[in-house]
gemmi code that builds the backbone of each chain (N, CA, C; Angstrom):
import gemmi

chains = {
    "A": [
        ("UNK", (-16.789, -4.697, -14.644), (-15.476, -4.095, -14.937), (-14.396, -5.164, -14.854)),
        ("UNK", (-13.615, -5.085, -15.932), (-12.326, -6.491, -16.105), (-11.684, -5.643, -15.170)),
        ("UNK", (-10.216, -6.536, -14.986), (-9.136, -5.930, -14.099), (-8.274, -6.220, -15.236)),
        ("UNK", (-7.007, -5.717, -14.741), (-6.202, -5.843, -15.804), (-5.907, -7.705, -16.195)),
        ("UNK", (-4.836, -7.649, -17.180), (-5.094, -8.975, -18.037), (-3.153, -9.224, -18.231)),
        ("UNK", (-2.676, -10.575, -18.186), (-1.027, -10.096, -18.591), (-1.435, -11.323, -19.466)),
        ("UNK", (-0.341, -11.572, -20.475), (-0.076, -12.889, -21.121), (1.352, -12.743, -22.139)),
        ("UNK", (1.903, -14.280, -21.487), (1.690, -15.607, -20.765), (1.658, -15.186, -19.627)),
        ("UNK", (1.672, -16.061, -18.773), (1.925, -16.057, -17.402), (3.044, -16.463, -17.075)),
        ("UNK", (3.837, -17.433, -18.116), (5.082, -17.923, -18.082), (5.931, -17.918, -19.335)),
        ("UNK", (6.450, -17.815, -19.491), (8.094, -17.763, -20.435), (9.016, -18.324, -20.526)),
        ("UNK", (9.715, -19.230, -20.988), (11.299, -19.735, -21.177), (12.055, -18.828, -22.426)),
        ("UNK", (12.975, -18.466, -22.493), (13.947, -18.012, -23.315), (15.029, -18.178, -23.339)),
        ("UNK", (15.942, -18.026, -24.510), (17.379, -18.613, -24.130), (18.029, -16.987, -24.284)),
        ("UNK", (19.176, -17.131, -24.272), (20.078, -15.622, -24.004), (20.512, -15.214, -25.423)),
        ("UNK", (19.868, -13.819, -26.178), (19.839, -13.737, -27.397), (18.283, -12.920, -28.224)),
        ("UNK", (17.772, -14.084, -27.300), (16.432, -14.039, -27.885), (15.853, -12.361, -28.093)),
        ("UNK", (14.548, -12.656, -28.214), (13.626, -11.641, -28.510), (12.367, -12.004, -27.775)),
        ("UNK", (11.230, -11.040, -27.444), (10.533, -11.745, -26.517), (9.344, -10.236, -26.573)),
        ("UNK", (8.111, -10.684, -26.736), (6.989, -10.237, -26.286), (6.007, -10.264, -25.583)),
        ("UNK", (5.832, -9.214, -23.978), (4.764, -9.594, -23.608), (3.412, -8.538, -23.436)),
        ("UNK", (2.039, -9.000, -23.369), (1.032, -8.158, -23.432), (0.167, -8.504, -22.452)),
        ("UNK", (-0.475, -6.603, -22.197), (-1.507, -6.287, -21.015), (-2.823, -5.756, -22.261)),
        ("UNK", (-3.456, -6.448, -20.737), (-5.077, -5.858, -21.327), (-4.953, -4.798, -20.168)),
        ("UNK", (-5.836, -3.329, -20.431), (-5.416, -2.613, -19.491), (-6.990, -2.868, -18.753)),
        ("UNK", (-7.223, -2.346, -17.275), (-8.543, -2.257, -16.637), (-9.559, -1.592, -17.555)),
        ("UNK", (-10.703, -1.573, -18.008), (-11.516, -0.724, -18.453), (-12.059, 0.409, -17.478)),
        ("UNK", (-11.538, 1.575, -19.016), (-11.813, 2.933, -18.791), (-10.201, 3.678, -18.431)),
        ("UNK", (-9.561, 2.536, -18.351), (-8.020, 2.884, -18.157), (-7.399, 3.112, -19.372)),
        ("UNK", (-6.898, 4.845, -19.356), (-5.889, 4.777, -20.569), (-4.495, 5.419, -20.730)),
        ("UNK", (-3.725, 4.807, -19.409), (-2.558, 4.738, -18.838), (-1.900, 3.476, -18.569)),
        ("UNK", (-0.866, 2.945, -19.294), (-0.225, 2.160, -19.065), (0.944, 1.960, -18.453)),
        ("UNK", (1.534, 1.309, -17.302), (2.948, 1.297, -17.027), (3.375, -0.148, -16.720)),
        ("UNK", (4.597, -0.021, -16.604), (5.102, -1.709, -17.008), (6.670, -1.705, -16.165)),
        ("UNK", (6.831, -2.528, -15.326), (7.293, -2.955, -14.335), (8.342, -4.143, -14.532)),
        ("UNK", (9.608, -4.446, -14.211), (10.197, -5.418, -14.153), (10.543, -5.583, -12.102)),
        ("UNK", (10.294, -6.753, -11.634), (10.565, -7.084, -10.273), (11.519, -8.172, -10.594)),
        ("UNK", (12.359, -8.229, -9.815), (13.386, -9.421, -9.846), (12.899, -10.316, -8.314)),
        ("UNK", (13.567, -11.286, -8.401), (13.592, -12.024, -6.971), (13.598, -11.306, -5.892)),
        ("UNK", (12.825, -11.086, -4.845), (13.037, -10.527, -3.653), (13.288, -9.135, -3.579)),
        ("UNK", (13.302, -8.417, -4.795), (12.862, -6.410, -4.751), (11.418, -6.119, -5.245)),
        ("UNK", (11.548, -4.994, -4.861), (10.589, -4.064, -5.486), (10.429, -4.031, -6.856)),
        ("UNK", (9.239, -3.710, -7.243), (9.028, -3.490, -8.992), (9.911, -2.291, -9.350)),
        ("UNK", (10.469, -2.316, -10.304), (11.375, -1.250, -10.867), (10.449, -0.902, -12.299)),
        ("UNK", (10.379, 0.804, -12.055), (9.794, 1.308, -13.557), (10.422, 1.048, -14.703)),
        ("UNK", (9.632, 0.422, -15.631), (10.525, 0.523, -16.769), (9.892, 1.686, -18.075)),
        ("UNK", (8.680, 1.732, -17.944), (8.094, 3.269, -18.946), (6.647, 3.074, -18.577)),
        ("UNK", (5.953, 4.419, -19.116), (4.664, 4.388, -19.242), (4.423, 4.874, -20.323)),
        ("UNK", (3.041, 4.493, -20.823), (2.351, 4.759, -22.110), (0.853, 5.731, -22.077)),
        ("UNK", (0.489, 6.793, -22.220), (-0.339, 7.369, -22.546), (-1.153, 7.876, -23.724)),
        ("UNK", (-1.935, 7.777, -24.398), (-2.378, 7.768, -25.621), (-1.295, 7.265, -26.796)),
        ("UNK", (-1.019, 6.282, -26.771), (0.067, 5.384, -27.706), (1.842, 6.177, -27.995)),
        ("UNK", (1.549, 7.055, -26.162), (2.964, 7.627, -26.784), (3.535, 7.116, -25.573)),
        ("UNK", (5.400, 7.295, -25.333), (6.130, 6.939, -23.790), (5.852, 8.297, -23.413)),
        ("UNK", (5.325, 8.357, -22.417), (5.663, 9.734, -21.695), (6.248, 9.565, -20.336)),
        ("UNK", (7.275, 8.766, -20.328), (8.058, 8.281, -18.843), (8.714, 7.133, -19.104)),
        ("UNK", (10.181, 6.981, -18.451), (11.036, 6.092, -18.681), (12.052, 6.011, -17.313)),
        ("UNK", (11.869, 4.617, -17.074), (12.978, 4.262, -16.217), (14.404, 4.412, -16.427)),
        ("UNK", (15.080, 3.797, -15.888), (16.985, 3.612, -15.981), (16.760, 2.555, -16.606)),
        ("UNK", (15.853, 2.133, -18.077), (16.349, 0.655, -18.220), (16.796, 0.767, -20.066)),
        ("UNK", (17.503, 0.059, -20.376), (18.332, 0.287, -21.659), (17.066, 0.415, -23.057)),
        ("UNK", (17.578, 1.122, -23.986), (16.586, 0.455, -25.610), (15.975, -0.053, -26.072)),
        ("UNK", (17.077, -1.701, -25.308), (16.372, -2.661, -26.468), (14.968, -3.211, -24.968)),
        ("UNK", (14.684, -2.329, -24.045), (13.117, -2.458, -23.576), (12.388, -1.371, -24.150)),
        ("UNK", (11.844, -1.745, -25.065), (10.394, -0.958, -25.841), (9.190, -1.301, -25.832)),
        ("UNK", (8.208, -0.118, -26.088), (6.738, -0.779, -25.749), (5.685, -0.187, -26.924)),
        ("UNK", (4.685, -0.581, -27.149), (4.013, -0.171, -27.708), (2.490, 0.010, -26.952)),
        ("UNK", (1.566, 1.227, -26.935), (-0.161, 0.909, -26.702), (-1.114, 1.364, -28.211)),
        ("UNK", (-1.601, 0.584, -27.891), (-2.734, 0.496, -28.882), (-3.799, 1.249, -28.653)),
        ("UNK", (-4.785, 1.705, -29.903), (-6.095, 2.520, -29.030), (-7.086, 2.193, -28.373)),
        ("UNK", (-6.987, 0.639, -28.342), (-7.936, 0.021, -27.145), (-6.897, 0.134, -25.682)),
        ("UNK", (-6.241, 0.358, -25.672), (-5.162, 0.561, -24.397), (-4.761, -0.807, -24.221)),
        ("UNK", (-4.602, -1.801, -24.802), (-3.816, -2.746, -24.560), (-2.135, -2.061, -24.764)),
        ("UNK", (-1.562, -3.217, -24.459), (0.059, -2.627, -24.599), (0.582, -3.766, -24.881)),
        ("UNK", (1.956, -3.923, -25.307), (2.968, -4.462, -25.195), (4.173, -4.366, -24.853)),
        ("UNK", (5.520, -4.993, -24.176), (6.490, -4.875, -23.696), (7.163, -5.660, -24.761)),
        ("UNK", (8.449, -4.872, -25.561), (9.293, -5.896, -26.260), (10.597, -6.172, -25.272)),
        ("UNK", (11.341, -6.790, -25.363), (12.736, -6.988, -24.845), (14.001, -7.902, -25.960)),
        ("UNK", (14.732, -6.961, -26.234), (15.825, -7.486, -27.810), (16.945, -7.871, -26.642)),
        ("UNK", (17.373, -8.960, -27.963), (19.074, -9.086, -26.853), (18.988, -9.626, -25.397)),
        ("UNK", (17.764, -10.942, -25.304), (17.580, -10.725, -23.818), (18.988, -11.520, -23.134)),
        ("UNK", (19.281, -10.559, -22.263), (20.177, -11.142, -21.009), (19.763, -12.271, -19.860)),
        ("UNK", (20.329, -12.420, -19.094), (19.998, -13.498, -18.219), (19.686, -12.559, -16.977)),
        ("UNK", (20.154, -11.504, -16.825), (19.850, -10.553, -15.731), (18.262, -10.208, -15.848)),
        ("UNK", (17.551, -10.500, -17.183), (16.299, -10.278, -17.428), (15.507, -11.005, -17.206)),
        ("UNK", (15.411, -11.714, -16.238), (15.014, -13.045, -16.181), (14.440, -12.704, -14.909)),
        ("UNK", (12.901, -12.272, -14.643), (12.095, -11.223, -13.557), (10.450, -11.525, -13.921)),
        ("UNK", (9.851, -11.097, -12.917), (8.527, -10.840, -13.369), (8.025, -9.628, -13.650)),
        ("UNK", (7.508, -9.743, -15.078), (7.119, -8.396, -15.786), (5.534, -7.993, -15.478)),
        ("UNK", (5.103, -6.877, -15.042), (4.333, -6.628, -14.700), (3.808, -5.428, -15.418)),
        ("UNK", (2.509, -4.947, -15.529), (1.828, -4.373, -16.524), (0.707, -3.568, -14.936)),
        ("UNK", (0.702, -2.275, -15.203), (-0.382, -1.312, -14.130), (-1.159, -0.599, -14.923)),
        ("UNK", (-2.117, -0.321, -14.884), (-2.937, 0.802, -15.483), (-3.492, 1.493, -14.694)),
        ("UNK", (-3.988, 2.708, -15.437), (-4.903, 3.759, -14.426), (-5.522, 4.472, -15.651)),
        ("UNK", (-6.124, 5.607, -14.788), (-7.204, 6.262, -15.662), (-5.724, 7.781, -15.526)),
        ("UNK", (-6.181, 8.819, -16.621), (-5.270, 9.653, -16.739), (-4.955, 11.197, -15.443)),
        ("UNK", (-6.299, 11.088, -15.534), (-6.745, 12.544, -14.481), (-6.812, 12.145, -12.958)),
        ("UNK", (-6.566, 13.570, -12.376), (-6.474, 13.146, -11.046), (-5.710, 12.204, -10.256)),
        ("UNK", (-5.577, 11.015, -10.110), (-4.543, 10.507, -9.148), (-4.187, 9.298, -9.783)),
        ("UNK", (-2.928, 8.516, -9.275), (-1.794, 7.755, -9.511), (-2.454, 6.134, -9.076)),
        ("UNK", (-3.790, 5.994, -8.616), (-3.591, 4.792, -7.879), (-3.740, 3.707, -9.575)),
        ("UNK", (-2.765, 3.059, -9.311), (-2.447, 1.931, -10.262), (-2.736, 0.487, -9.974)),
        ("UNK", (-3.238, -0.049, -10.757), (-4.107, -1.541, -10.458), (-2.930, -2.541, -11.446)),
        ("UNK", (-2.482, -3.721, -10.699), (-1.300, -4.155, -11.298), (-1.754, -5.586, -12.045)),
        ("UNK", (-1.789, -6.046, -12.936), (-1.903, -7.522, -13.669), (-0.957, -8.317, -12.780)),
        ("UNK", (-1.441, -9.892, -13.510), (-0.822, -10.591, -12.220), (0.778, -11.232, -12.711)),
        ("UNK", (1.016, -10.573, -13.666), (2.484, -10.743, -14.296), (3.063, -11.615, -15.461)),
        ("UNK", (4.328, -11.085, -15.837), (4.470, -12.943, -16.612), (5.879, -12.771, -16.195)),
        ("UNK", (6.201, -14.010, -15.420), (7.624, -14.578, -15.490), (8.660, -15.095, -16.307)),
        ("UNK", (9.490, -14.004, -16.773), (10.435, -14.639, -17.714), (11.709, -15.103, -17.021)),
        ("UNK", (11.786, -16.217, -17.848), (13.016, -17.088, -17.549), (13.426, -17.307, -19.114)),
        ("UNK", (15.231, -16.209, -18.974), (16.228, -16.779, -19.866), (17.456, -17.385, -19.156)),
        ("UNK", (17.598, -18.579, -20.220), (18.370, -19.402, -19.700), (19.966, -19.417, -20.391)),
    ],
    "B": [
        ("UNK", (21.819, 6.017, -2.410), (20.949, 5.734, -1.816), (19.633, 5.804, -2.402)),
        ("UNK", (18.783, 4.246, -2.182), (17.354, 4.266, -2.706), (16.797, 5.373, -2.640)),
        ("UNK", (15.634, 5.749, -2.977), (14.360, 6.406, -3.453), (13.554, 6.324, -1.830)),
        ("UNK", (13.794, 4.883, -2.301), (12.527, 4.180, -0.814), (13.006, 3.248, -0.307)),
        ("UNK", (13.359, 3.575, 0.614), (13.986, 2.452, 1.811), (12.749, 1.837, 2.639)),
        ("UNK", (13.157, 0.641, 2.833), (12.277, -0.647, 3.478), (12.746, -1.482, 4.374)),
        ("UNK", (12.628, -2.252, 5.077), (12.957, -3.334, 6.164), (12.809, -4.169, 5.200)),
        ("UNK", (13.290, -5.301, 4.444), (12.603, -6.587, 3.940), (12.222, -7.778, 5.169)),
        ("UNK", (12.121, -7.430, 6.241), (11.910, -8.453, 7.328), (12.677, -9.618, 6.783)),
        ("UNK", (11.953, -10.916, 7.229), (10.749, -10.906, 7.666), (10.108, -10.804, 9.062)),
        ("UNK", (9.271, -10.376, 9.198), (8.616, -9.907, 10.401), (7.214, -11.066, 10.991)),
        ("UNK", (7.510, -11.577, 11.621), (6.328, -12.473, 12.452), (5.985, -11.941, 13.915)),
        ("UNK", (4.527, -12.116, 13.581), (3.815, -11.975, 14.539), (2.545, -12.778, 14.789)),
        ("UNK", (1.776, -12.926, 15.958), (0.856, -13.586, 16.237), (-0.346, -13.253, 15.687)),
        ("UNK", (-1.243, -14.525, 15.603), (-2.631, -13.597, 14.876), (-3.308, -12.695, 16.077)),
        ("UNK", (-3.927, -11.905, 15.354), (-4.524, -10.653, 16.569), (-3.510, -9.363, 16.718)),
        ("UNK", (-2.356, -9.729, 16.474), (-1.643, -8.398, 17.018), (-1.805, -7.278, 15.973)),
        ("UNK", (-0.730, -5.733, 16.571), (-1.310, -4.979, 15.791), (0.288, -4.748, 14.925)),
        ("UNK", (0.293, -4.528, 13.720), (1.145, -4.751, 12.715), (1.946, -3.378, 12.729)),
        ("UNK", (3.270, -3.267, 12.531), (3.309, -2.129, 11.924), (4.492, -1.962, 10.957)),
        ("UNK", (4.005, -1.349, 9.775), (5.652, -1.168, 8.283), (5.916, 0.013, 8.093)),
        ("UNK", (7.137, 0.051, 8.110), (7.494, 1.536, 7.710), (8.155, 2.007, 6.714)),
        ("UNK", (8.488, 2.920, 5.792), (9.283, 3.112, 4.781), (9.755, 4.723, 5.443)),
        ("UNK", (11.005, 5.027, 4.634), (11.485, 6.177, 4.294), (11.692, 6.484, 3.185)),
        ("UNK", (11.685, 7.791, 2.483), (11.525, 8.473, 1.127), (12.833, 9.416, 1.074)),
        ("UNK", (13.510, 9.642, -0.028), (14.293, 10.466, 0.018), (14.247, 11.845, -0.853)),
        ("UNK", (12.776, 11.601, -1.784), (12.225, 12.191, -2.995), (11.593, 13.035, -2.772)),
        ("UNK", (11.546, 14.571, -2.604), (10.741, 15.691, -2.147), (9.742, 15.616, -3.173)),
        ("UNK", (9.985, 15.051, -3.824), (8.723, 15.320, -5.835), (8.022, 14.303, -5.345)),
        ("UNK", (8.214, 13.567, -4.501), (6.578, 12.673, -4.431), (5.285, 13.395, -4.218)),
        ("UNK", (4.392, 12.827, -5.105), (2.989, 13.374, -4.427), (2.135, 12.246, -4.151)),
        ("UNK", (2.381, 11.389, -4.369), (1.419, 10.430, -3.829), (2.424, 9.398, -3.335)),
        ("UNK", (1.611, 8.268, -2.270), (2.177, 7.750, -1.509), (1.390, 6.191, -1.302)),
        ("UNK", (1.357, 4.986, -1.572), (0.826, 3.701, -1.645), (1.364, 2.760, -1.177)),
        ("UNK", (0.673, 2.119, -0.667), (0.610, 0.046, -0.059), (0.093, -0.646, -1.133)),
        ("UNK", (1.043, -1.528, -1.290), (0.850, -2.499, -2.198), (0.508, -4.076, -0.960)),
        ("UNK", (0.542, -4.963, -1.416), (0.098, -6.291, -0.764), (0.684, -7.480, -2.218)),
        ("UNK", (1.453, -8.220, -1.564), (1.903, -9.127, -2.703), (2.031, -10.406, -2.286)),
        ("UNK", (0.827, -11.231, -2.656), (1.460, -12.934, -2.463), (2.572, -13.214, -3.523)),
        ("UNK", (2.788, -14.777, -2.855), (3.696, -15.022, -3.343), (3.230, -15.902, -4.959)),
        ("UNK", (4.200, -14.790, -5.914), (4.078, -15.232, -7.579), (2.422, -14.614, -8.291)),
        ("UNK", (2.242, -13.327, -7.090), (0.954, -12.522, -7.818), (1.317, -10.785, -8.163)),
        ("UNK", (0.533, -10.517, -8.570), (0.775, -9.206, -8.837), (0.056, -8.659, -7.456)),
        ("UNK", (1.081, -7.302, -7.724), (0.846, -6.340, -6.161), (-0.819, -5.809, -6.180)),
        ("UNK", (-1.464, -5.412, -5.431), (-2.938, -6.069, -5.325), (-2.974, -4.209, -4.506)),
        ("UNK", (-3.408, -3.014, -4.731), (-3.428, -1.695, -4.210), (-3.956, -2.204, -2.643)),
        ("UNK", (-3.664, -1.634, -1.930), (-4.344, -1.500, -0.653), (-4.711, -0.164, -0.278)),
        ("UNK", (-3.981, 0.891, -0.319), (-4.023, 1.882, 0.103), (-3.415, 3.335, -0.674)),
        ("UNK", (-3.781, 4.622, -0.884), (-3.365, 5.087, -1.656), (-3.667, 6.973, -0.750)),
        ("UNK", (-2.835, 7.497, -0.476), (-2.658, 8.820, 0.020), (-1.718, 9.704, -0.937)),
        ("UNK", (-2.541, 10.931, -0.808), (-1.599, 12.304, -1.358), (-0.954, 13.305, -0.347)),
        ("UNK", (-1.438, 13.367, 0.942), (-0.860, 14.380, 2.070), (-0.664, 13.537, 2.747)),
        ("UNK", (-0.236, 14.475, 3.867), (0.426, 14.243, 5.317), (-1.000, 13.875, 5.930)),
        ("UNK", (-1.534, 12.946, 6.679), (-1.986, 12.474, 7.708), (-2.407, 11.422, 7.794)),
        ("UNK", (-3.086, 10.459, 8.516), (-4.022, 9.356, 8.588), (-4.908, 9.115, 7.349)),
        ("UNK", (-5.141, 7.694, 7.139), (-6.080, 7.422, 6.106), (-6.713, 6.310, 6.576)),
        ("UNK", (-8.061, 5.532, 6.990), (-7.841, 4.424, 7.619), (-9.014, 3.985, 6.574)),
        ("UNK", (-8.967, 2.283, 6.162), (-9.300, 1.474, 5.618), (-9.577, 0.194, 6.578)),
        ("UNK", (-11.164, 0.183, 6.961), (-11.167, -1.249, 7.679), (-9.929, -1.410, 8.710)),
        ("UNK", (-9.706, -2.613, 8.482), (-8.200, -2.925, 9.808), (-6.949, -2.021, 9.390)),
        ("UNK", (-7.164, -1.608, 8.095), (-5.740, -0.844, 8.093), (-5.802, 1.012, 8.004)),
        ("UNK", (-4.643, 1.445, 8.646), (-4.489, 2.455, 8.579), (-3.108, 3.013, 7.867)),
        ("UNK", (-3.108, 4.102, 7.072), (-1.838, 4.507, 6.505), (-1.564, 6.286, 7.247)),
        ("UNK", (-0.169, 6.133, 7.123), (0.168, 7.303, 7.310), (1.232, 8.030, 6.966)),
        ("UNK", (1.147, 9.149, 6.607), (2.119, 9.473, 5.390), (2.819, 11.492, 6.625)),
        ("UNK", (4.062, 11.044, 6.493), (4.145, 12.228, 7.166), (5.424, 12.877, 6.338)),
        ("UNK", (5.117, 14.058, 5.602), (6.056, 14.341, 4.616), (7.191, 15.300, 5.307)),
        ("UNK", (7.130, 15.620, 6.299), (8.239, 16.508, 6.930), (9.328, 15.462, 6.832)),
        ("UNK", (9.180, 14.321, 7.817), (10.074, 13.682, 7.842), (10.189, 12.450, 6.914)),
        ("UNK", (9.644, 12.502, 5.777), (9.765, 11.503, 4.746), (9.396, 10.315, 5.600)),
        ("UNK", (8.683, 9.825, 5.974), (7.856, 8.641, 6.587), (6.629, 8.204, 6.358)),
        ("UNK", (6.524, 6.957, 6.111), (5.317, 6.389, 5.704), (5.594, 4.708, 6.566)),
        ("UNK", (4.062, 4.984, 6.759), (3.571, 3.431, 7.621), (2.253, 3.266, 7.523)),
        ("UNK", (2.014, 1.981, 7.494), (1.149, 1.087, 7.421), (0.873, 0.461, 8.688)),
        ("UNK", (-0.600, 0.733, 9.131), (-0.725, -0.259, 10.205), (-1.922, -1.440, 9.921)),
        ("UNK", (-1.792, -2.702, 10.862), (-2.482, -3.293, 10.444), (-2.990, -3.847, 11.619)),
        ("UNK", (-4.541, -3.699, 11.962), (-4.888, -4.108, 13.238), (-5.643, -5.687, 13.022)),
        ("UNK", (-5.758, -6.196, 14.189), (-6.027, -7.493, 14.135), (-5.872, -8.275, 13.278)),
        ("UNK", (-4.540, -8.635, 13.120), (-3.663, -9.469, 12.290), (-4.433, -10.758, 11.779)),
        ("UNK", (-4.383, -11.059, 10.759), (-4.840, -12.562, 10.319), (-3.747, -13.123, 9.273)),
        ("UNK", (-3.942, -14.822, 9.843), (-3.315, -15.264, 8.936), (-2.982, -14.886, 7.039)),
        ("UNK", (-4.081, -14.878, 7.291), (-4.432, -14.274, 5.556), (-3.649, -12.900, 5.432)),
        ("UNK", (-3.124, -12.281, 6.186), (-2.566, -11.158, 5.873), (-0.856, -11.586, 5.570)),
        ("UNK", (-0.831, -12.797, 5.861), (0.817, -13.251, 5.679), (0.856, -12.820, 3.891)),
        ("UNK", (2.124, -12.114, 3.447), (2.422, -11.607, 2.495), (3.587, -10.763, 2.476)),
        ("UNK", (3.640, -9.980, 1.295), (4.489, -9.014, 1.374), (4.337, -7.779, 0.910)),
        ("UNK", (4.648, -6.343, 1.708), (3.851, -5.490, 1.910), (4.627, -4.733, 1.157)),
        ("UNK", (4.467, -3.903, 0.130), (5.317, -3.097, -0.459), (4.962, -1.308, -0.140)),
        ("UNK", (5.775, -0.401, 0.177), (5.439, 0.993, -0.165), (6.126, 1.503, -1.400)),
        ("UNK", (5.493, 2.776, -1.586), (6.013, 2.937, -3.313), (5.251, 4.814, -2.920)),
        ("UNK", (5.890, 5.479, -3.230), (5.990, 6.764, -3.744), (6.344, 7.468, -5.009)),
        ("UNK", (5.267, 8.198, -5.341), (5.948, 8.722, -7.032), (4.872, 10.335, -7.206)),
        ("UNK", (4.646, 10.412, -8.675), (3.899, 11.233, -9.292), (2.851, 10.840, -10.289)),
        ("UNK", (2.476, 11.715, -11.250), (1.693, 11.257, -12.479), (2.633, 10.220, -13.262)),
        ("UNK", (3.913, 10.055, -13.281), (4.659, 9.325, -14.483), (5.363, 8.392, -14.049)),
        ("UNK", (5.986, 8.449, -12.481), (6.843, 7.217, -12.649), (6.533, 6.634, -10.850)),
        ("UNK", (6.499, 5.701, -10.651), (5.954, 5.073, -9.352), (7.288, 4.312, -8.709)),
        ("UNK", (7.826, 4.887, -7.544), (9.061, 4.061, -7.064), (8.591, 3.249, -5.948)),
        ("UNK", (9.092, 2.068, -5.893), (8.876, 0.842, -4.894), (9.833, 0.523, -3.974)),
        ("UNK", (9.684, 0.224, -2.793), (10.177, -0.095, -1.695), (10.653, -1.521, -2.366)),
        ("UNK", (11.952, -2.203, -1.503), (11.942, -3.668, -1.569), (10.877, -4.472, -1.232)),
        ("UNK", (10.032, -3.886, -0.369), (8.851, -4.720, 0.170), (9.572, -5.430, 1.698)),
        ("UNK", (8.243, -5.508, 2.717), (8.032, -6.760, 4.061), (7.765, -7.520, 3.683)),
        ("UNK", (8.108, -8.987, 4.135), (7.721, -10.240, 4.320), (7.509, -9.972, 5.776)),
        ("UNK", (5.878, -10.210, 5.820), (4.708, -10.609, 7.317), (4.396, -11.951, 7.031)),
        ("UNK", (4.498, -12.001, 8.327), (4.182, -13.850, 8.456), (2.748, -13.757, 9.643)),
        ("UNK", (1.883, -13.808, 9.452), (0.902, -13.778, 10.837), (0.464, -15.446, 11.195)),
        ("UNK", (0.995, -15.677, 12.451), (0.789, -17.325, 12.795), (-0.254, -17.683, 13.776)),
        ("UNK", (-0.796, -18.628, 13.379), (-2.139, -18.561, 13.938), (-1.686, -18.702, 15.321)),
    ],
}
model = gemmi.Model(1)
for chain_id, residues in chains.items():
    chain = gemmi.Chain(chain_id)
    for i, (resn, *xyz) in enumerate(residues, 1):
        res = gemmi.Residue()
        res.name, res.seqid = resn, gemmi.SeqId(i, " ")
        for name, pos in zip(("N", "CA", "C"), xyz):
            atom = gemmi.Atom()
            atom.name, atom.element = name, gemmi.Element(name[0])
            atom.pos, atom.b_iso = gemmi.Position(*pos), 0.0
            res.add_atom(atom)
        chain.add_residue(res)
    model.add_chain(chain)
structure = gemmi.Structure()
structure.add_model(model)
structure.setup_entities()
């Protein structure tokens, strides 16, 4: 059994940009959720994905959108990136039924500059 | 006021001792209740995962979730270095998972 998968692991961007990042989800997992942590907090929700739809959304603006695929990979877009966006993005999966425990990828750090 | 309140320590202690983290919840809609474990520049790594009120124990650690008074703790017996990290709690449902700021534990040999 894989665990989950993030890529890159790292990022530079300038302020403006556009920016994509992608999870492989755990196998047999077909729940996606996706996480922004800043320096020194907690992960903050930013949506989840269940059969290629959002069915859950954080406090976080538009231009953060996502897409899953029917292999349950996903992606995180981010338009217009700010400098406040500049966090480690994190990617969880789970299976749908029964309980919440979520297995987290090991992130990708974006840095806009 | 947060969701989930946390201590961010950091908190040191000796190796061997017995650990303890606590969070408060302010969210009656939680149904589940989790420990995360986070080195530094990794993703949060599950440790522990409860739906009711009582004890759950895992090896050296024990969780405990007491929903009257919105409290949750983590204990951690016989401390090891290797446990230096940062301990996150997080409460939610099926859709959205809220996180504590997280502990910084330091266990010194």
């Amino acid at each position: 059994e894989t665990g989950v998968t993030q890529s890159p692991t790292h990022l530079i961007k300038t302020r403006g940009q556009q920016v994509t990042l992608r999870c492989s989800s755990q196998s047999g997992h077909n729940t996606v959720s996706w996480y922004q942590q800043a320096l020194g907090q907690g992960p903050q929700f930013i949506f989840q994905y269940y059969r290629e739809e959002e069915n859950g959304r954080g406090n976080f603006p538009p231009r953060f959108s996502g897409l899953q695929f029917p292999n349950y990979s996903s992606e995180l877009n981010v338009n217009a990136l700010e400098l406040d966006d500049s966090a480690l993005y994190l990617c969880a999966s789970r299976t749908s039924g029964g309980t919440n425990e979520q297995f987290f990828g090991p992130g990708t750090r974006l840095t806009v500059l | 006021q947060k969701e989930v309140e946390q201590d961010p320590g950091p908190l040191s202690v000796p190796e061997g001792a017995i650990v303890s983290l606590n969070c408060t919840y302010s969210n009656s809609a939680f149904q589940y209740f989790m420990w995360y474990r986070q080195y530094s520049r990794k993703g949060p790594e599950l440790l522990m995962y409860t739906y009711s009120s009582g004890n759950k124990e895992d090896g050296r650690f024990t969780a405990q979730v007491d929903k009257s008074s919105k409290y949750i703790s983590l204990f951690i017996r016989d401390s090891q270095p290797s446990d230096s990290a940062t301990y996150l709690c997080a409460g939610g449902g099926y859709q959205k998972v809220t996180f504590g700021i997280g502990t910084k534990l330091q266990v010194i040999p």
